[in-house]
N, C-alpha and C positions, 0 to 999 in steps of 0.2 A: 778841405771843402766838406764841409755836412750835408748830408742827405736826412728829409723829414719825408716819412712814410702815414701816409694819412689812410683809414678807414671810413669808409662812407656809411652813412646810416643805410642799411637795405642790402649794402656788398656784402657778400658771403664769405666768412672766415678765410685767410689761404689754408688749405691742406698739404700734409707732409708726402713728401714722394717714397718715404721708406715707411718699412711695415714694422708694428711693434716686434722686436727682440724677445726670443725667449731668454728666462733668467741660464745664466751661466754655471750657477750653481747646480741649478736642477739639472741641467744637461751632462754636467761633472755626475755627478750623484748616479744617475741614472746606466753612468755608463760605468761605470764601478761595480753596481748592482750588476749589471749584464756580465762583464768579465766575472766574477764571483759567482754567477750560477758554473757558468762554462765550464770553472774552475774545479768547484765543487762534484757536478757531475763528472767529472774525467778523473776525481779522487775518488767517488764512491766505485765507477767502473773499473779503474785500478785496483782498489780494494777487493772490490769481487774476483776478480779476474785471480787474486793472490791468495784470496781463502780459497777458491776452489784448484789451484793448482796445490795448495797445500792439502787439503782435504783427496787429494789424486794421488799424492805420499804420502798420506798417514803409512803406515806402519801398523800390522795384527799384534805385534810384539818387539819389544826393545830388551833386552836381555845387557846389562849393564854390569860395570865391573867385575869382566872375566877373564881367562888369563888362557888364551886363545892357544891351541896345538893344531893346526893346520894339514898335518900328515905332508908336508912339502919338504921336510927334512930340518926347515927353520928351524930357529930357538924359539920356544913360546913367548907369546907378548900380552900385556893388558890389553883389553878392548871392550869397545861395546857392538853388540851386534845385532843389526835391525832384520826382523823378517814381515815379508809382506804376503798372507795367503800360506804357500807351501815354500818361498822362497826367502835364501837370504838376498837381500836387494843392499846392505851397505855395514862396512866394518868400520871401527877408528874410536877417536877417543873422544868421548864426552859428547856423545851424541844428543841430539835435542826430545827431552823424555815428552814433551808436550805434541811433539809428529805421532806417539805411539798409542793406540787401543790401550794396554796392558803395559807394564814394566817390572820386573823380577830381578832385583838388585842378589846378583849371584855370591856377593862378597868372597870372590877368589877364587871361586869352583873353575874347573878346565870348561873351554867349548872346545868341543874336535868333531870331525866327519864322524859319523853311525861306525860301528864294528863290524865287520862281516865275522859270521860263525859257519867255517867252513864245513863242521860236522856236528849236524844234529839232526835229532829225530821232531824236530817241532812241526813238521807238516801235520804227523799224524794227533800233537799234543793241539794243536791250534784248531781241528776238528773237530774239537770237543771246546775248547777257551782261547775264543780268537783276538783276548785280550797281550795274551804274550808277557806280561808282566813283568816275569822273571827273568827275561832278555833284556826288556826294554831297561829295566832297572840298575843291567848293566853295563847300558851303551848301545849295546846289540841294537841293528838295525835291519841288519839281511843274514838271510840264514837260507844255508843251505837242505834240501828236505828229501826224502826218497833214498837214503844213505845203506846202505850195509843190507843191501837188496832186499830192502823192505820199503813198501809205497803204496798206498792206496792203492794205484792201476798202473798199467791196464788188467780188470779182471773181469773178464766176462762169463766164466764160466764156473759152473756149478763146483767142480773141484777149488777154483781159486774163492770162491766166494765162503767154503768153508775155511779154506787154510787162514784169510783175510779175517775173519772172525773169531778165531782161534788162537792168530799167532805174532800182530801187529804187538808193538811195543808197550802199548795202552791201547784199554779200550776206546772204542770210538761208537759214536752213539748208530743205532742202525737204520733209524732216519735220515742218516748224513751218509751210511755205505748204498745204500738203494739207490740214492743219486749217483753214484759213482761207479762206473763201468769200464768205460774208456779214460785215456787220459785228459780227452777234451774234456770230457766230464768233471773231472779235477779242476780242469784249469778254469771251468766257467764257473762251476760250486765255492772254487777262492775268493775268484773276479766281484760273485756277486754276492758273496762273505767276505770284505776285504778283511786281513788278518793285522796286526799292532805292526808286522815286520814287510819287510819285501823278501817274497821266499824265488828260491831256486829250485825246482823241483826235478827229480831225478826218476826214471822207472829202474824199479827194483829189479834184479835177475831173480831173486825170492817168487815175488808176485807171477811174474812171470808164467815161470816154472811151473806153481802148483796149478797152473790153471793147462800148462800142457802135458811134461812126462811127468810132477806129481814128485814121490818120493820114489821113482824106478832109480837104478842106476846106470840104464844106459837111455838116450832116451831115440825113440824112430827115426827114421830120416823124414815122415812125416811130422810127428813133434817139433825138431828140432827147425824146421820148415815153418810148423805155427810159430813157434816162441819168435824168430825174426822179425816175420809178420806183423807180430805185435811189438816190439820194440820201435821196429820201421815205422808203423802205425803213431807209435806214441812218440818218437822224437818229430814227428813231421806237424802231430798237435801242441808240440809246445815241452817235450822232454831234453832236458838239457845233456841227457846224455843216460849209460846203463853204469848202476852200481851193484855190487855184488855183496854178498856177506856168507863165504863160503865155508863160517863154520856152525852157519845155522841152517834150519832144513827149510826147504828142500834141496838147498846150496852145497850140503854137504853131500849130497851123492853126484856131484858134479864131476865130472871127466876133467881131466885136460881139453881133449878133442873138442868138448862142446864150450 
């Protein structure tokens, strides 16, 4: 059965019940484009995120192919060794040289902990060149100072202050003794002249002395009263303890008793 659909002259087109279609491809397109910012942005944030944790480990220095002595008793081994600031922060092999500031390809030289030098006179040498060179150049890292009852202080008094000028091991400049009285005085004239080394510093029974019995041979029961005092004095500012040198003066007129 056929059906005939007639249009009248004057009747109004029929109209469509649905609405034009966006194209399909452009909606593909469009959403492609969106995922791909998305995308983009979350790599460039990634990326950042990874230069700057990398750039938080850079490394001051990379010290590469060395042949590491540990002081732990080990057998030495090859390594490379990263320092960050004043620290070492990582050991091992073949470390990434593009993490580091600097790099100093050692070709075989030892790395090991500083030397300590348990006896020397570099307190009084560093007073004058607080470069230290001559340690440093052999390792030396900590030195012991104020040995063989000789020390800057404590010298407060007019007897010690010439023996001190007189009788230290090298001169020491006297722009540098005028600061120096007490042992605090030492310790803060170091602190704010830091020296190449890390010292340990000792009051001398020398220094001591000339500043109370002198070159007597026995010395008062008030002398030997000061000299305490000041020992007392100086180990409670930072003395690590009394060293003696009792074949030099004023050590040499020393007692037993005292």
């Amino acid at each position: 059965m056929s059906q005939t659909f007639e249009t009248r002259l004057g009747d109004e087109p029929m109209k469509s019940s649905k609405r034009p279609t966006t194209s399909k491809a452009f909606v593909i397109v469009t959403s492609v484009l969106g995922v791909a910012v998305v995308i983009l942005l979350i790599s460039v944030m990634t990326l950042s995120s990874v230069l700057s944790h990398l750039r938080s480990q850079q490394w001051t220095l990379l010290l590469t192919n060395g042949v590491v002595i540990d002081g732990s008793g080990l057998p030495r081994y090859k390594a490379d060794v990263a320092i960050k600031g004043n620290r070492i922060v990582q050991i091992g092999e073949s470390l990434d040289p593009d993490l580091a500031n600097e790099v100093v390809d050692l070709n075989g030289s030892v790395i090991s902990p500083g030397f300590i030098d348990s006896h020397t006179h570099s307190d009084i040498r560093l007073a004058t060149d607080l470069t230290g060179d001559s340690k440093l150049r052999d390792g030396v890292t900590t030195e012991f100072g104020g040995l063989c009852g000789q020390s800057l202080a404590p010298c407060d008094s007019q007897g010690c202050v010439k023996w001190r000028s007189e009788s230290l091991w090298a001169p020491v400049p006297e722009t540098v003794l005028a600061q120096i009285a007490s042992f605090k005085d030492e310790v803060k004239w170091f602190t704010e002249n830091p020296a190449s080394t890390n010292l340990i510093l000792f009051a001398g029974h020398n220094t001591v002395r000339s500043g109370t019995c002198g070159n007597s041979e026995v010395c008062t029961p008030e002398q030997l009263t000061r000299s305490k005092d000041l020992l007392r004095q100086a180990m409670v500012e930072g003395a690590w303890g009394l060293s003696t040198g009792l074949s030099y003066t004023p050590g040499t007129f020393c007692k037993t008793e005292e």
